[in-house]
C-alpha positions as CSV (number, residue, x, y, z in Angstrom):
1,X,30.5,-184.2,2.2
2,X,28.8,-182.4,5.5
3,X,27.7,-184.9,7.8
4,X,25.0,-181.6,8.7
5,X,21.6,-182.2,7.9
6,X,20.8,-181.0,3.9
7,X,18.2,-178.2,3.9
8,X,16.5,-176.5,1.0
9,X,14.5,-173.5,0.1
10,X,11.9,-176.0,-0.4
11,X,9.4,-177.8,1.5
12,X,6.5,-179.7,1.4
13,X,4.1,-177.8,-1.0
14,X,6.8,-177.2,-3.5
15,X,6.2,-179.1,-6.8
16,X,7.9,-181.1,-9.1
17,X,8.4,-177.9,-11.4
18,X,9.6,-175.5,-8.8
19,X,12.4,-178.0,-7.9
20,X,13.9,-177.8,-11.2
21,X,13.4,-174.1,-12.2
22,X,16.6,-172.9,-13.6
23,X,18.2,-176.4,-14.0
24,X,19.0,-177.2,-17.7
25,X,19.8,-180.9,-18.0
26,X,20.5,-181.1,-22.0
27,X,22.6,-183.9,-22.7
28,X,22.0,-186.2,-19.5
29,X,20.1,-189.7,-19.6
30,X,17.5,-190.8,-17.0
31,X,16.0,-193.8,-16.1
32,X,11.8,-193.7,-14.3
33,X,10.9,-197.1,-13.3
34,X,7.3,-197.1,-13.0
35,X,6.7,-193.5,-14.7
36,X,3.5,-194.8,-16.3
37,X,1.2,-193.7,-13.5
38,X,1.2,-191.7,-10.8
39,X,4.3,-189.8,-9.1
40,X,6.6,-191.4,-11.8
41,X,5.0,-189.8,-15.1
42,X,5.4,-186.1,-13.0
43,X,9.2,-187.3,-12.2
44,X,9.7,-188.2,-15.8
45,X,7.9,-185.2,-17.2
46,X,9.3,-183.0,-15.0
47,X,13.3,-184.4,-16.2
48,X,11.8,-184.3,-19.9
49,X,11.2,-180.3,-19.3
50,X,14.5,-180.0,-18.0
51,X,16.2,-181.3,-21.0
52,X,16.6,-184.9,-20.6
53,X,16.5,-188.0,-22.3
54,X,14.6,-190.1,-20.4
55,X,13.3,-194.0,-20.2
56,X,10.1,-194.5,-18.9
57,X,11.0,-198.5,-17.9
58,X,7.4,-199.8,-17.5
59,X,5.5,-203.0,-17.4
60,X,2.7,-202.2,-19.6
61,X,4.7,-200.8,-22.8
62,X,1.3,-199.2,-23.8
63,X,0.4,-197.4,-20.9
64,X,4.4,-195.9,-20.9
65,X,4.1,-194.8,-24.3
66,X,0.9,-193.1,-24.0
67,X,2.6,-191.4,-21.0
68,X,5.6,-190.2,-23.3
69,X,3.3,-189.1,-26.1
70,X,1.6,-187.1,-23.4
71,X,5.0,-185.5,-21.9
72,X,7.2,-185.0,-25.3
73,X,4.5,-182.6,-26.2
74,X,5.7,-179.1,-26.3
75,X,9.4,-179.7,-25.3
76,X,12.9,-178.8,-26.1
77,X,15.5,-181.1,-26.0
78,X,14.5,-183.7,-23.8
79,X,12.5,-187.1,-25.0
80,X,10.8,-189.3,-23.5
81,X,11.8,-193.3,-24.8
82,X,10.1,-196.5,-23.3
83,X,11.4,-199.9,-22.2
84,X,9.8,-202.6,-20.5
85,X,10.6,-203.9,-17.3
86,X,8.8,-206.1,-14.5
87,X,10.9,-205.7,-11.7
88,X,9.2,-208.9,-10.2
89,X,11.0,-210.9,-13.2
90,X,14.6,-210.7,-12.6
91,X,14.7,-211.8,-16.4
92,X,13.1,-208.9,-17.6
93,X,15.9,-206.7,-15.3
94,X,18.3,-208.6,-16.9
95,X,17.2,-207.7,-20.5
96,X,16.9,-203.9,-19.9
97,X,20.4,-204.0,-17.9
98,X,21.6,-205.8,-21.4
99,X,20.0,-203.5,-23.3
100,X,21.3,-200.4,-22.4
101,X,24.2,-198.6,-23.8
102,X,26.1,-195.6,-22.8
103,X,26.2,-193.3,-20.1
104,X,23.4,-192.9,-17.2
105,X,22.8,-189.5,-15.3
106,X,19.7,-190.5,-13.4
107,X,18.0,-193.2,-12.2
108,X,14.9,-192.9,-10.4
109,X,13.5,-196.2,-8.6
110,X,9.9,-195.0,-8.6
111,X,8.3,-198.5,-9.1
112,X,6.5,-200.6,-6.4
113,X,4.0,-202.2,-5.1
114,X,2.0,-201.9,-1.8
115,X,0.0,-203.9,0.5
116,X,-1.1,-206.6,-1.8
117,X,-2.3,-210.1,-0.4
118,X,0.4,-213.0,-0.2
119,X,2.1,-213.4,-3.1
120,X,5.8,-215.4,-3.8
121,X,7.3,-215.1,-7.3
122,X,8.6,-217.9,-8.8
123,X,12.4,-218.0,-6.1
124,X,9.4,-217.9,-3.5
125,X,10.4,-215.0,-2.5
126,X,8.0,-212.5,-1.1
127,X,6.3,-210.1,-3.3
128,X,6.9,-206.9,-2.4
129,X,10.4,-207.7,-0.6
130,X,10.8,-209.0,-4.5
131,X,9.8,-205.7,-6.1
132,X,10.6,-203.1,-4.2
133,X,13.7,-204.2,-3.0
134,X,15.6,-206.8,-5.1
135,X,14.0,-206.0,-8.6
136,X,15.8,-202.4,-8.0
137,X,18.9,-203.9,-6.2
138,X,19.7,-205.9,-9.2
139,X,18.5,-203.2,-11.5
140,X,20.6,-200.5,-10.4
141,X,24.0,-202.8,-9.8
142,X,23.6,-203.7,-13.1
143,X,23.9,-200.5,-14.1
144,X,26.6,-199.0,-12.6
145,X,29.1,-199.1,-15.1
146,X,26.9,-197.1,-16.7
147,X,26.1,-194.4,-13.8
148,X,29.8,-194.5,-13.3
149,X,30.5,-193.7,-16.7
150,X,28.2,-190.5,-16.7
151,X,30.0,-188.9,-14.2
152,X,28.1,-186.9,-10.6
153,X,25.3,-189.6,-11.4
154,X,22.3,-189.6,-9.1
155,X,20.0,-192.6,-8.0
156,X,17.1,-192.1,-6.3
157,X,15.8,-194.8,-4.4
158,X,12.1,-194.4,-3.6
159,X,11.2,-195.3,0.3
160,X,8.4,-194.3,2.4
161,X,7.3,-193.7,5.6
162,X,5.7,-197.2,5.5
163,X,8.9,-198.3,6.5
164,X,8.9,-196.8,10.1
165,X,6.5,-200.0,10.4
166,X,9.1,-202.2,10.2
167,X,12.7,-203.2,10.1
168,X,14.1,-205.9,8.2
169,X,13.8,-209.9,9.4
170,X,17.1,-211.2,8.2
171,X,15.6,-214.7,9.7
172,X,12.8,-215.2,7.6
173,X,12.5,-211.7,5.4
174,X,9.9,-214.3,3.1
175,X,7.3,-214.8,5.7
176,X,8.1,-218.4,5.1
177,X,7.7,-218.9,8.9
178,X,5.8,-215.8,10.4
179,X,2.2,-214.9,9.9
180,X,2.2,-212.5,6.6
181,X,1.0,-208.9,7.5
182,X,0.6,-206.9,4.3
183,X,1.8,-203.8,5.9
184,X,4.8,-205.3,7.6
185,X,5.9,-206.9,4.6
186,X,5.5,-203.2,2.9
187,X,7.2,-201.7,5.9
188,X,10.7,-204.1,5.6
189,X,10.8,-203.3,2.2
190,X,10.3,-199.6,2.4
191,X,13.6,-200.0,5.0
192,X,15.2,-201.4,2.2
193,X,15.4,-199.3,0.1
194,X,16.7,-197.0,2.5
195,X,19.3,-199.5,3.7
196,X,20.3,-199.6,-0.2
197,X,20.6,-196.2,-0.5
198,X,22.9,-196.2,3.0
199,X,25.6,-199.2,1.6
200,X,25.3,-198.3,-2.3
201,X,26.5,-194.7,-1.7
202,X,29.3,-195.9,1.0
203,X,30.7,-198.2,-1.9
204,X,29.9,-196.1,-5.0
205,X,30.6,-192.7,-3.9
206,X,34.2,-193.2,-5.0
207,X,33.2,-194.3,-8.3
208,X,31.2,-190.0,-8.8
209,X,27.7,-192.4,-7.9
210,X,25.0,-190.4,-5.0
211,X,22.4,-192.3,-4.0
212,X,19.7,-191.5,-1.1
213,X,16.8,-192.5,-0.4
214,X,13.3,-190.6,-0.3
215,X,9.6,-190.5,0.9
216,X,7.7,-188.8,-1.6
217,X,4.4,-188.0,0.6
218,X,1.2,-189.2,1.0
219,X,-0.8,-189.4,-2.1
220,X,-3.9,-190.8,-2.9
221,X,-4.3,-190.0,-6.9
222,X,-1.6,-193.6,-7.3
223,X,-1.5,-196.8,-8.6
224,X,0.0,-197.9,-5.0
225,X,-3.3,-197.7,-3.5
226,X,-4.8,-200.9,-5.9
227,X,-5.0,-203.2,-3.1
228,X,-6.4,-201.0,-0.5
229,X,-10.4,-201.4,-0.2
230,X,-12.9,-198.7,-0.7
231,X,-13.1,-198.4,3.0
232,X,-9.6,-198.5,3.4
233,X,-8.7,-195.5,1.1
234,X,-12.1,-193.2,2.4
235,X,-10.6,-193.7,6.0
236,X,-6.9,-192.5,4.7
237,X,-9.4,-189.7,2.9
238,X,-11.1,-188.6,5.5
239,X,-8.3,-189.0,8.3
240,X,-6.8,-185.5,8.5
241,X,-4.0,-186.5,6.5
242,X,-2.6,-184.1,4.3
243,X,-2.6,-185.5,0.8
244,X,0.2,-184.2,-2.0
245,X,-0.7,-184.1,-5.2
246,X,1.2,-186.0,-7.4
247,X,3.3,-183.1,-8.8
248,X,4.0,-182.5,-5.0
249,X,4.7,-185.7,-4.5
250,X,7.5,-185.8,-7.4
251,X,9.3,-182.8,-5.8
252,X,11.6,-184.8,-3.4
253,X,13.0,-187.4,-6.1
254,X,13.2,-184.4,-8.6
255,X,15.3,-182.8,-5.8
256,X,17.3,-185.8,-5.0
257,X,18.1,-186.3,-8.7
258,X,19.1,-183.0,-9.9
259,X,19.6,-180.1,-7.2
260,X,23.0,-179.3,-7.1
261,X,22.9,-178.6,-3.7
262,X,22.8,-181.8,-3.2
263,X,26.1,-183.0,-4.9
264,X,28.4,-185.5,-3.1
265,X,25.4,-185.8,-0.3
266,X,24.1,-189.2,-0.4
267,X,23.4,-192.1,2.0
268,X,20.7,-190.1,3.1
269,X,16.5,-189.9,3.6
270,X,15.2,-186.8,2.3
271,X,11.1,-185.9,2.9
272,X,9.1,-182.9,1.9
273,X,12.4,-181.3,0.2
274,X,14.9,-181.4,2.8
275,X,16.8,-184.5,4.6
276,X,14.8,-185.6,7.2
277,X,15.6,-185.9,11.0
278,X,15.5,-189.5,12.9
279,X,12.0,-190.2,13.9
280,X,10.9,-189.8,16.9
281,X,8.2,-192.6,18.8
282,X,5.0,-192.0,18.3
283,X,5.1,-190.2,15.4
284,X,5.1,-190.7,11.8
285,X,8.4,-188.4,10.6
286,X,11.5,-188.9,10.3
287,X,14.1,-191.9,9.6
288,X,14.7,-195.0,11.8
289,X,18.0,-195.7,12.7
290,X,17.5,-198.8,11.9
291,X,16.8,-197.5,8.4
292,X,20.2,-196.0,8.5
293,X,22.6,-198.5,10.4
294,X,25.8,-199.2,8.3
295,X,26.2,-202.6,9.4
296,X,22.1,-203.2,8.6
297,X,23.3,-202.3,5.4
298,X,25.9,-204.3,5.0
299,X,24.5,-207.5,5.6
300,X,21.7,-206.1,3.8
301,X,23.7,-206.0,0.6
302,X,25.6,-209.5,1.1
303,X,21.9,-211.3,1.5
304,X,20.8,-209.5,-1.7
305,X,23.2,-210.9,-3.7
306,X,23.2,-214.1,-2.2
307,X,19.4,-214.3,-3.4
308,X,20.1,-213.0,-6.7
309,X,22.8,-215.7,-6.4
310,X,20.4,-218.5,-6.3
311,X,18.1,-217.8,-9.0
């Protein structure tokens, strides 16, 4: 693996589609956690199209099959299968990890949640810390026999650019003694699931496993947004911001998963198509290197399963 920057022949306006012209993935298995709505049911679609057999992994069962009705229509090979999953109920991970059998090829963790008031599950653990982070920590470690067993398997592990907000507070990551900010608490979570990406690549790259980490784009036509107010999304609106659609916003997981440009490359952030630089102060691109730090990542890991540990 080049430790150069990966670059593409796409960019920010490519979609979903355009990413995997040309790639046939007959015979490969995927996993789309949270592909019932938004950027996940163009990630899933888009795999479908390719040749895939894919699981939309989903909380409401309905909603997901709806979604696979919708994206079998018209296809090849590929199929589109549901299973549910609540990634804020480690019992629920723990069924679908027990439930699956055979190889994976892909696993995109698309699910999360986003800014919503104060919530603990039932560990007390912190909402979104809970569900972005450690629902899709224990998810995919359960399943890497599986991704081992496929082979040049790909997990993709959905960040933003929320987490240039913040790092993560190894001495009270629960908000069980600082004020809770929703934004924060969004932010250390995003950096999560870069820091994931970081350590589960440095220990799984041996076992044919590439894993990175990506920031799909602002989007406003999401699920994400449900605990923003009116005012709240009109200012985003009307901001100057420039919006992806949600094919658009599908392109850099579908990239991540599937170019083979990419193989071997992992421990990474990729945005708009191409791995992204280190972000610079004051503006709102880029990684943090304290999103990438190896020993961050490290102990980053350890606490995870420490957690998981004490359930």
């Amino acid at each position: 693996m080049t430790s150069e920057r990966v670059t593409t022949p796409f960019d920010a306006d490519s979609t979903a589609s355009e990413v995997a012209s040309g790639i046939d993935l007959s015979g490969h298995r995927a996993v789309v956690t949270g592909a019932a709505s938004g950027i996940g049911v163009d990630t899933a679609r888009t795999l479908v199209r390719a040749g895939a057999e894919v699981t939309l992994a989903v909380r409401n069962v309905k909603a997901g099959q709806q979604v696979a009705d919708d994206i079998s229509v018209g296809v090849g090979t590929g199929r589109a299968l549901v299973a549910p999953l609540d990634l804020a109920d480690l019992g629920s991970v723990e069924a679908f990890v027990g439930g699956w059998q055979g190889p994976l090829h892909i696993l995109v963790n698309n699910a999360g949640v986003m800014a919503p008031p104060l919530t603990r599950t039932p560990q007390g653990w912190e909402l979104q810390f809970a569900t972005n982070h450690l629902g899709h920590f224990a998810l995919t470690t359960g399943l890497h026999d599986a991704l081992a067993a496929a082979g040049q398997a790909r997990v993709v592990s959905l960040s933003s650019r929320g987490h240039l907000r913040a790092g993560i507070d190894f001495d009270d990551i629960n908000f069980h003694e600082r004020p809770y900010d929703p934004w924060v608490a969004y932010g250390q979570s995003k950096t999560a699931n870069v820091l994931f990406a970081v350590e589960a690549h440095h220990r799984w790259s041996g076992d044919g496993i590439t894993v990175n980490a990506v920031h799909p784009g602002a989007i406003l036509e999401s699920n994400l947004t449900r605990y923003m107010s009116k005012e709240e999304v009109d200012a985003a609106a009307s901001s100057g911001e420039t919006f992806k659609s949600p094919e658009q916003g599908a392109a850099t997981s579908i990239l991540v998963a599937t170019w083979p440009g990419l193989a071997g490359a992992g421990g990474r952030y990729f945005e708009d198509c191409n791995e992204a630089a280190l972000n610079q102060p004051g503006t709102n691109r880029g990684v943090a290197a304290y999103a990438l730090d190896q020993p961050s990542a490290q102990r980053l890991w350890q606490v995870s399963l420490d957690m998981l540990a004490s359930t």
